[in-house]
N, CA, C and O of each residue as an XYZ file, in Angstrom:
436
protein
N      14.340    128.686    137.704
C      15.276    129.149    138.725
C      15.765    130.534    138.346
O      16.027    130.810    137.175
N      15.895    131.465    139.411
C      16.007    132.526    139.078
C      17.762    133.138    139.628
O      17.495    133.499    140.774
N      19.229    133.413    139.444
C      20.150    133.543    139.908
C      19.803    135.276    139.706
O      19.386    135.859    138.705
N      20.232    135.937    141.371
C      20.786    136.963    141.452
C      21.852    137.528    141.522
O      22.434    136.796    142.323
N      22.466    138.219    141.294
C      23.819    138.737    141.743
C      24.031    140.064    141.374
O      23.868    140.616    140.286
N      24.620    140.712    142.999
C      24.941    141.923    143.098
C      26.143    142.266    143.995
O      26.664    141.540    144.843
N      26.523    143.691    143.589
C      27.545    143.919    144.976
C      26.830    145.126    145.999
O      25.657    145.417    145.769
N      27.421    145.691    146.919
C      26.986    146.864    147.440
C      28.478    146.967    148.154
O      29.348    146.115    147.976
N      28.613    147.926    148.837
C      29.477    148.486    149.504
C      29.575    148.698    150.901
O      28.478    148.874    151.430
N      30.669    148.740    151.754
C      30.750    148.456    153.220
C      31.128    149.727    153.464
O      31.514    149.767    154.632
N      31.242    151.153    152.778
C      31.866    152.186    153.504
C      32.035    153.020    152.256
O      32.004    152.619    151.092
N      32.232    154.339    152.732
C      31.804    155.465    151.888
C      32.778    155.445    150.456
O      32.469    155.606    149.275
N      34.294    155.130    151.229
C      35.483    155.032    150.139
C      34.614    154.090    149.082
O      34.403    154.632    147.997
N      34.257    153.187    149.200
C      33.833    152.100    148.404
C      35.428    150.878    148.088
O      35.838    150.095    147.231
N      35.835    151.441    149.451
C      36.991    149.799    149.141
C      36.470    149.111    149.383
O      36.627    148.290    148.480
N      35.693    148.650    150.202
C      35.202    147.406    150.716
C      33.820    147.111    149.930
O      32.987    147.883    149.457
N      33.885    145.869    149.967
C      32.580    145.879    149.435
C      32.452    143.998    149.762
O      33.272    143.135    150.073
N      30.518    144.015    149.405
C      29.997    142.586    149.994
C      29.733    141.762    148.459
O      28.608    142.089    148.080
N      30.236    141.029    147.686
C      29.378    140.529    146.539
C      28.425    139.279    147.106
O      28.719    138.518    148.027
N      27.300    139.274    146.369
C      26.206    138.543    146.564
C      25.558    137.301    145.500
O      24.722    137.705    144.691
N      25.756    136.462    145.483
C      25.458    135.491    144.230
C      24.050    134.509    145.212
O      24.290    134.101    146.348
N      22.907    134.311    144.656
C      21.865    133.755    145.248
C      21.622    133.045    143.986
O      22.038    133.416    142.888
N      20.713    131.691    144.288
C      20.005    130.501    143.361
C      18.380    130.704    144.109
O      18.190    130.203    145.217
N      17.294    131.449    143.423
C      16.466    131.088    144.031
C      15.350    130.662    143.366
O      15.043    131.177    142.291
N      14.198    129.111    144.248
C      13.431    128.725    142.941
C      11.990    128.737    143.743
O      11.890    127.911    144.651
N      10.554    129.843    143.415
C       9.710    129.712    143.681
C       9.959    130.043    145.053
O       8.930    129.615    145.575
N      10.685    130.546    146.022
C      10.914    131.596    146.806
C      11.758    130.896    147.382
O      12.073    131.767    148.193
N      12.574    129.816    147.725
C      13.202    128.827    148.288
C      14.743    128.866    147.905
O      15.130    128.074    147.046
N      15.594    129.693    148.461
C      16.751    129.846    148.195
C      18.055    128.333    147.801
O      18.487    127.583    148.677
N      18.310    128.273    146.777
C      19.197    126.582    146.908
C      20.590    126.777    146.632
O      21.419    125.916    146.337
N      20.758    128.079    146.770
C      22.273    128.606    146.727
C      23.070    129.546    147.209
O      22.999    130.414    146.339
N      23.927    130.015    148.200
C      24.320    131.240    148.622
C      26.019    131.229    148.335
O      26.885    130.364    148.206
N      25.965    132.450    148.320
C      27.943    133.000    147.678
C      27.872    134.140    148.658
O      26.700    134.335    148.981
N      28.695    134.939    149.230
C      28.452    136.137    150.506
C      30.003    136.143    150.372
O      30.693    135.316    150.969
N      30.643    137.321    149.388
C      31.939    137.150    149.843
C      32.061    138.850    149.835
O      31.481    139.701    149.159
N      33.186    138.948    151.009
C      33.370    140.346    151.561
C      35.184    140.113    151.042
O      36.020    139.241    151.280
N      35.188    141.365    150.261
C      36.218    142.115    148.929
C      36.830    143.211    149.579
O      36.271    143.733    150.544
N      37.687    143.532    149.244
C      38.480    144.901    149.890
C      39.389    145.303    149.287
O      40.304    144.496    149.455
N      39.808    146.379    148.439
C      40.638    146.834    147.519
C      41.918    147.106    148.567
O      41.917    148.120    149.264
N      43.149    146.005    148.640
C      44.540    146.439    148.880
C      45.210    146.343    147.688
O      44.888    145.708    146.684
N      46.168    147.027    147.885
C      47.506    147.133    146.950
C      47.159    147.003    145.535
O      47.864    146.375    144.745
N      45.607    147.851    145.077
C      45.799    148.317    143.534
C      44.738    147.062    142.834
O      44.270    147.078    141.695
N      44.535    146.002    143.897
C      43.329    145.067    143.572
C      42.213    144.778    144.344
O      42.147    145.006    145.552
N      41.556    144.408    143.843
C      40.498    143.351    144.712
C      40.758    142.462    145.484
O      41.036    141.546    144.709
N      40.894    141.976    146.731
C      41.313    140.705    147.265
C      39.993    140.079    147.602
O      39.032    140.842    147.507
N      39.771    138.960    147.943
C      38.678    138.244    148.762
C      39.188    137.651    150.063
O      39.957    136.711    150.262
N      38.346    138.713    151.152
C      38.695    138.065    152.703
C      38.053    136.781    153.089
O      38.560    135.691    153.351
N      37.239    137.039    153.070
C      36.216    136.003    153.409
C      35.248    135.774    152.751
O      34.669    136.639    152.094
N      34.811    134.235    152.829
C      33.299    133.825    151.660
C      32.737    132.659    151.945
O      33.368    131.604    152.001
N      31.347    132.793    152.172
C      30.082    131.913    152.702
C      29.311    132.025    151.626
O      28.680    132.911    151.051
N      29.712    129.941    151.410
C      29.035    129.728    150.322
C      28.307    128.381    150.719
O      28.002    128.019    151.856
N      28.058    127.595    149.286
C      28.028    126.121    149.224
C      28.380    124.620    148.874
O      27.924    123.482    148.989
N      29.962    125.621    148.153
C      30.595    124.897    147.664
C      31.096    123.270    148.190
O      31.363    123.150    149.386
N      31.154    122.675    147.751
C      31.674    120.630    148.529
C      30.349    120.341    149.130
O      30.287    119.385    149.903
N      29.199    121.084    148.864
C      28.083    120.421    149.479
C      27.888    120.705    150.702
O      27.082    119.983    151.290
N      28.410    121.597    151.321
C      28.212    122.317    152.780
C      28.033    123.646    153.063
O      28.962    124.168    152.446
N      27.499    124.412    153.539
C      27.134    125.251    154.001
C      28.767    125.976    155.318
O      28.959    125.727    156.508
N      29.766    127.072    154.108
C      30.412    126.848    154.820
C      31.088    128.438    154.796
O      30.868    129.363    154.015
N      31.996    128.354    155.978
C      32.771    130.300    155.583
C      34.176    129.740    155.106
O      34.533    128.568    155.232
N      34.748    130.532    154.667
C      36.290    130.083    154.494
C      37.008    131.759    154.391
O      36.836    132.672    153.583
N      37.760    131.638    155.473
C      38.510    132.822    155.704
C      39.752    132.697    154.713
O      40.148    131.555    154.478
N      40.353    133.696    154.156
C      41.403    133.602    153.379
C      42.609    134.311    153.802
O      42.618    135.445    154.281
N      43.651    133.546    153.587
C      45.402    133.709    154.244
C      45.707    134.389    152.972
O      45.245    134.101    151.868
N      46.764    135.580    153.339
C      47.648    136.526    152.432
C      48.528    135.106    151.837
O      48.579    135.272    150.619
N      49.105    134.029    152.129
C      49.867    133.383    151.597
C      48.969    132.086    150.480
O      49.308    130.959    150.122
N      47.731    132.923    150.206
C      46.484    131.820    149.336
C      45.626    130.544    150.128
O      44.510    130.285    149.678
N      45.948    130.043    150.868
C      45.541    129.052    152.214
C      44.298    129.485    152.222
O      44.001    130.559    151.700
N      43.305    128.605    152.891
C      42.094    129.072    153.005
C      41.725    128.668    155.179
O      42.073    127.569    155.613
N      41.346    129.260    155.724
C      40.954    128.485    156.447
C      39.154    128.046    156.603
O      38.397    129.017    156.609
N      38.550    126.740    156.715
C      37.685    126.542    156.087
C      36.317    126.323    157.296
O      36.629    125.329    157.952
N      35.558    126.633    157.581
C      34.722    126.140    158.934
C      33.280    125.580    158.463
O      32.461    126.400    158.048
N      33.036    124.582    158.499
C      31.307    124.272    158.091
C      30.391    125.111    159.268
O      30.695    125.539    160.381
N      29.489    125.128    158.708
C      28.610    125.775    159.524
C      27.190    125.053    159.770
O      26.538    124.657    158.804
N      26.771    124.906    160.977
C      25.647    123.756    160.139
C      24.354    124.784    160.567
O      24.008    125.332    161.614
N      23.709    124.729    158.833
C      22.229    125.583    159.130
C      21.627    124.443    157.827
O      22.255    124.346    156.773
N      20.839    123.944    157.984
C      19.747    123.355    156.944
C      19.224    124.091    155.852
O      19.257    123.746    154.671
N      18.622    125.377    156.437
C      17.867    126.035    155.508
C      18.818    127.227    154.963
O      19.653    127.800    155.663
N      18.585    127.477    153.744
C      19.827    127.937    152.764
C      18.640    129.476    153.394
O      19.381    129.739    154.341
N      18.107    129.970    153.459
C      17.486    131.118    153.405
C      17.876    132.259    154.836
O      17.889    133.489    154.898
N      18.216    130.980    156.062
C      18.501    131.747    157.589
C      20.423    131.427    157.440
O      21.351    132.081    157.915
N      20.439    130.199    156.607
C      21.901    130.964    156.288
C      22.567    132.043    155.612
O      23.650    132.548    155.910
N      21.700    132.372    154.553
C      21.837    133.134    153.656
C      21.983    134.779    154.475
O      22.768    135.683    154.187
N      21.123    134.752    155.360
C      21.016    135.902    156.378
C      21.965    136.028    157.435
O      21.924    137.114    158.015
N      22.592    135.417    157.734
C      23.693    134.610    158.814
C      24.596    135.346    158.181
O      24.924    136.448    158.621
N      25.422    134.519    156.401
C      26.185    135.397    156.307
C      26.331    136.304    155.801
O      27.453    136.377    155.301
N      25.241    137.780    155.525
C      25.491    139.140    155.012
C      25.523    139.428    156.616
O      26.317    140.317    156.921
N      24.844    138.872    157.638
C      24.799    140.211    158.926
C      26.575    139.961    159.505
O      27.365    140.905    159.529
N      26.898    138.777    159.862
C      28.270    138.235    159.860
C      29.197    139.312    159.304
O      29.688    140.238    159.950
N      29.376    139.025    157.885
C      30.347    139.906    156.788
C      29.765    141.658    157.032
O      30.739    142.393    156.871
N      28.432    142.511    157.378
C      28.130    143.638    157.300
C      28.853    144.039    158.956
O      29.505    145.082    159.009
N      28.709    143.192    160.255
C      28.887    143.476    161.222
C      30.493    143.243    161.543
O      30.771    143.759    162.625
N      31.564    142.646    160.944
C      32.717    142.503    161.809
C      33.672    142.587    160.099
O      34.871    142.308    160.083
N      33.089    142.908    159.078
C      34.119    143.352    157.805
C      35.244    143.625    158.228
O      36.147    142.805    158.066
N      35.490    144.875    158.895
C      36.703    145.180    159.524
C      37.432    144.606    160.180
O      38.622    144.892    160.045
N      37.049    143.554    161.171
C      37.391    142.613    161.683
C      38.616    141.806    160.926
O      39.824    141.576    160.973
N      37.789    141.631    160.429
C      38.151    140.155    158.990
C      39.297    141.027    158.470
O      40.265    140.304    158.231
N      39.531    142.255    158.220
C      40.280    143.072    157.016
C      41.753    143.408    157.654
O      42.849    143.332    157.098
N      41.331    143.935    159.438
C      42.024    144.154    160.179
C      43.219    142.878    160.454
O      44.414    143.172    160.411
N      42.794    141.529    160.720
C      43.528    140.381    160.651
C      43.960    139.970    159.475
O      45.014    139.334    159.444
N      43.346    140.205    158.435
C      43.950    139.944    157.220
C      45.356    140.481    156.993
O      46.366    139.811    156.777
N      45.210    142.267    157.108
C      46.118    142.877    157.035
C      47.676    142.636    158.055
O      48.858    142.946    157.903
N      46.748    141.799    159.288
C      47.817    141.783    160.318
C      49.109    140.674    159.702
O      50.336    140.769    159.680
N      48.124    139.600    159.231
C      48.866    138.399    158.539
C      49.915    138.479    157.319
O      50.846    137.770    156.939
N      49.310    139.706    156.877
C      50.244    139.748    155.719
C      51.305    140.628    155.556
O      52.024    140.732    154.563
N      51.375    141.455    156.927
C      52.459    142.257    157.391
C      53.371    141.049    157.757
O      54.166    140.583    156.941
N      53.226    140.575    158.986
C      53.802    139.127    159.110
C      54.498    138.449    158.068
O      55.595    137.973    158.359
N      54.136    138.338    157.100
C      54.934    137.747    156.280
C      55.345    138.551    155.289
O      55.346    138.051    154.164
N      55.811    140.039    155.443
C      56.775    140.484    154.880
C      58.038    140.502    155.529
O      59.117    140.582    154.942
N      57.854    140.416    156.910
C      59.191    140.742    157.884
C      59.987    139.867    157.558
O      61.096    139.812    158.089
């Protein structure tokens, strides 16, 4: 079994960024991690992350107050999920960063 892992970046600043953790054996992917990172307030946070953790194939959006919100996703094959979530996390990052940020204004007021 061969584990990869890398990051790359969502934008020139390099705040944002995608980390990538893969399990793959004899070309057959049996593991995916896809979590989209964004440097606020002096750290790293994690917005969102599509993995496999509890045995499902799943995203889990993350609340400024630690909460997760959690959604299964149902794809069988770890390889068209695996693709699912980098285009997901590459196409609406901002998205995700934009509501993040909204939430956690919210709970300073």
């Amino acid at each position: 079994m061969k584990e990869i892992e890398f990051i790359s970046y969502l934008d020139f600043q390099k705040l944002n960024r995608l980390r990538v953790r893969l399990a793959i054996d004899n070309g057959n992917v049996l593991d995916v991690m896809y979590q989209y990172e964004t440097f606020l307030q002096d750290e790293w946070i994690v917005i969102v992350r599509y993995d496999c953790a509890h045995g499902f194939f799943h995203r889990d959006i993350m609340l400024p107050n630690g909460d997760k919100e959690k959604k299964a996703i149902e794809m069988e094959d770890l390889k068209i999920a695996s693709k699912y979530a980098e285009q997901d996390l590459k196409d609406r990052w901002e998205w995700y960063k934009e509501n993040y940020v909204k939430k956690m204004n919210k709970r300073k007021k």
